[in-house]
C-alpha positions as CSV (number, residue, x, y, z in Angstrom):
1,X,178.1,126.5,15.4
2,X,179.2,123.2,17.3
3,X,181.3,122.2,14.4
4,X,183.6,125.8,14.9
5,X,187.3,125.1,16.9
6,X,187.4,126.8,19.8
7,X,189.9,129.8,19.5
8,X,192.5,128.8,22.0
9,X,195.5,130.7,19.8
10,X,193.3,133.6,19.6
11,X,195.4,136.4,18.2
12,X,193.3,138.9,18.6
13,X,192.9,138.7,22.9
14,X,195.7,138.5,25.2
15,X,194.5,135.9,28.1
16,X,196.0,134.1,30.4
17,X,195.2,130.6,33.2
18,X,192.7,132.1,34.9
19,X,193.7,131.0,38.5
20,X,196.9,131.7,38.0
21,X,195.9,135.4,37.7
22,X,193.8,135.2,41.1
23,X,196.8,134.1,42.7
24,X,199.4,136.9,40.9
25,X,196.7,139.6,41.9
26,X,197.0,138.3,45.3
27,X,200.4,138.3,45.7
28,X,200.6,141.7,43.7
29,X,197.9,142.8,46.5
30,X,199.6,141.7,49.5
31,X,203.1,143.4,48.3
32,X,201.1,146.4,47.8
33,X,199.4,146.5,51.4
34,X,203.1,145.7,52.8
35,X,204.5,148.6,50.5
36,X,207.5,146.5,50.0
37,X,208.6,148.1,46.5
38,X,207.9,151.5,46.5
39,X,209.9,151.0,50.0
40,X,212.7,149.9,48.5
41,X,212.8,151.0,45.3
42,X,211.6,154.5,45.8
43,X,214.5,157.4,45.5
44,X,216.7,157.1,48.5
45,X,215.1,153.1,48.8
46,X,217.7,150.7,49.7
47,X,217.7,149.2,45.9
48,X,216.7,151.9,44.0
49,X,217.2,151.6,40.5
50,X,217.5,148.0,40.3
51,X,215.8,145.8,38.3
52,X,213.2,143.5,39.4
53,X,214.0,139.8,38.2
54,X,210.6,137.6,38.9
55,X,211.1,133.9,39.4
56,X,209.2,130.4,39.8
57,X,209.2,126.7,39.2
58,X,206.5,124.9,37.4
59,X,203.1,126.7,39.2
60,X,205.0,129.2,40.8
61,X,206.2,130.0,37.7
62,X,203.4,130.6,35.8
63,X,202.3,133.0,39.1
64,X,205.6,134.9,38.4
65,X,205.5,135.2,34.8
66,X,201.7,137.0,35.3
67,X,202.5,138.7,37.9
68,X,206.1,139.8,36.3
69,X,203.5,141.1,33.6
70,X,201.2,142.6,35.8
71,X,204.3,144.6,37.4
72,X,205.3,145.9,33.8
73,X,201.7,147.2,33.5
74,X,201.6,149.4,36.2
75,X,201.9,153.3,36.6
76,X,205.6,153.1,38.6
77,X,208.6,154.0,37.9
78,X,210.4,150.9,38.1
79,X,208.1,149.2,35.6
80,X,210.2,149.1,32.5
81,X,212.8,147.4,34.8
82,X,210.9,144.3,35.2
83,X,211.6,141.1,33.7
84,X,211.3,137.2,34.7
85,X,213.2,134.2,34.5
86,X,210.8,131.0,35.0
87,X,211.7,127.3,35.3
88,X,208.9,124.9,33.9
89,X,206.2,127.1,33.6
90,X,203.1,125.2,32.7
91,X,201.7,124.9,29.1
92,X,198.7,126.8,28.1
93,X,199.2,129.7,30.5
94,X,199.0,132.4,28.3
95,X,197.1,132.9,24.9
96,X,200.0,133.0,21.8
97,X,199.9,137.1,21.7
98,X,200.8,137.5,25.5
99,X,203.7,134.8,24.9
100,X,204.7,136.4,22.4
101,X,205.0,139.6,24.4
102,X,207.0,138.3,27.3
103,X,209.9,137.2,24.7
104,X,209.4,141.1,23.6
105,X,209.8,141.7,27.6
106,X,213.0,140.1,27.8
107,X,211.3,137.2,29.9
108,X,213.2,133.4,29.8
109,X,211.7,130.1,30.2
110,X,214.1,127.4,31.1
111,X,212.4,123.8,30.6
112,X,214.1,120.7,30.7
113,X,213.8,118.7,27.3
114,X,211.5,116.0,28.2
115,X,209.5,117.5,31.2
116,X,205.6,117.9,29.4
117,X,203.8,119.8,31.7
118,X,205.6,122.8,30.1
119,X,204.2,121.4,26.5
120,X,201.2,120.5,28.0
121,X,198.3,122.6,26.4
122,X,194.1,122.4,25.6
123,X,195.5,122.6,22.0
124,X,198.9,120.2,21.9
125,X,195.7,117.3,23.9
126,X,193.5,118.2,20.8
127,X,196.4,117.2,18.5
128,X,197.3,114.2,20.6
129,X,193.5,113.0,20.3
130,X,193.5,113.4,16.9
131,X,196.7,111.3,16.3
132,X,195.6,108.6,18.5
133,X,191.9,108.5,16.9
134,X,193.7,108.4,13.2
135,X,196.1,105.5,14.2
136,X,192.9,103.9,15.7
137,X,191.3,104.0,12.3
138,X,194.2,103.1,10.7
139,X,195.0,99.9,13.0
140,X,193.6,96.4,11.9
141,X,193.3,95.0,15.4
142,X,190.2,96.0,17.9
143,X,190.8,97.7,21.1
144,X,190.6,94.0,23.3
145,X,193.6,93.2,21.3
146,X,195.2,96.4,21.4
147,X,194.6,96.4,25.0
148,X,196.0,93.1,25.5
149,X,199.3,94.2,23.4
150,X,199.7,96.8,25.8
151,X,199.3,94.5,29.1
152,X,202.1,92.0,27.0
153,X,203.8,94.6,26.8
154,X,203.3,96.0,30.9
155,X,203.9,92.6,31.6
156,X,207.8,92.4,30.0
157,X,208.4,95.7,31.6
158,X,208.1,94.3,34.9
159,X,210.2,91.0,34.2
160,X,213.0,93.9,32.9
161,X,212.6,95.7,36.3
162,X,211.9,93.2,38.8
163,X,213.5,90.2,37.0
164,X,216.6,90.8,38.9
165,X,215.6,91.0,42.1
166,X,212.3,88.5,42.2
167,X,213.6,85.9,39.8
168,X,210.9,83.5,40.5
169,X,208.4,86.5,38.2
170,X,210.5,86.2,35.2
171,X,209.4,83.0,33.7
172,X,205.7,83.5,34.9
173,X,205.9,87.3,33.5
174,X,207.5,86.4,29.9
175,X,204.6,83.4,29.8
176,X,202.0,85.8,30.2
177,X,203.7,88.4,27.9
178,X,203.6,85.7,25.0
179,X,200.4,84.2,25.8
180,X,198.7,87.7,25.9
181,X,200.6,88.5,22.4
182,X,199.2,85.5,21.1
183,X,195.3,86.5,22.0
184,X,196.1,90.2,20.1
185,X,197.3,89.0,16.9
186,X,200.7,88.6,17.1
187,X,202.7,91.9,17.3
188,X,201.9,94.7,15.4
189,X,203.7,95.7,12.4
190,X,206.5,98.8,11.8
């Protein structure tokens, strides 16, 4: 049915970025072939008994949360001991159950308040499409004259930034700011 949402918050599935799982497997695969934590954490291993703390920024820590997971999933001893602590993980890496089991895990995303790749997601674009399509309906003006509000606008932004250095754009910038406002309609309203 083409008029059915696609289940992106599907509760019933656990699912995660699918290349970010190739690359977890791989580096799950190449610990594994080195041996590096059964040699260290085995009985009598330099760091037996510790816990293993996972970490990453941004990509690398969307690899580390999956592969933090995949760790917790295995067979070893050491499994229950696993945890990770990400910075900026990218939105949209795993389906809402899975999230929700990493809290359960103990794991911690640090992300700074206004960085939106971390709130980036398939569903938070849906909802910003659908915003921007119901202000469009909403709007009296036609997209020329919205577009030319926005270059107004582009156009005092650079007399703000560059006004101090290149004083010769200022008068030519805020000419073409109000001229452009003009052919839109005048300012929009509040």
């Amino acid at each position: 049915d083409a008029n059915k949402e696609a289940p992106f918050d599907d509760e019933r599935d656990c699912f995660a970025h699918s290349t970010m799982v190739m690359l977890a497997e791989d580096a799950m695969a190449t610990m594994e072939e080195a041996g590096i934590l059964d040699e260290l954490l085995q009985p009598h291993g330099r760091a037996h008994g510790w816990d293993i703390v996972v970490t990453g920024h941004s990509l690398g820590a969307g690899v580390s949360t999956i592969l933090a997971l995949m760790l917790r999933g295995s067979d070893r001893e050491y499994a229950q001991r696993v945890r990770a602590i990400v910075f900026e993980p990218p939105g949209g890496l795993l389906s809402s159950k899975l999230s929700k089991k990493t809290g359960d895990f103990g794991f911690v995303a640090a992300v700074c308040s206004h960085d939106w790749i971390s709130r980036l997601s398939v569903r938070a674009v849906q909802e910003l499409r659908e915003q921007v399509l119901d202000e469009l309906h909403r709007c009296d003006r036609s997209k020329w004259q919205l577009s030319l509000l926005m270059l107004s606008r582009a156009c005092l932004k650079v007399e703000q930034t560059l006004g101090s250095i290149f004083c010769c754009l200022c008068l030519p910038m805020r000419w073409l700011s109000t001229l452009l406002l003009r052919m839109a309609g005048g300012p929009l309203p509040t």
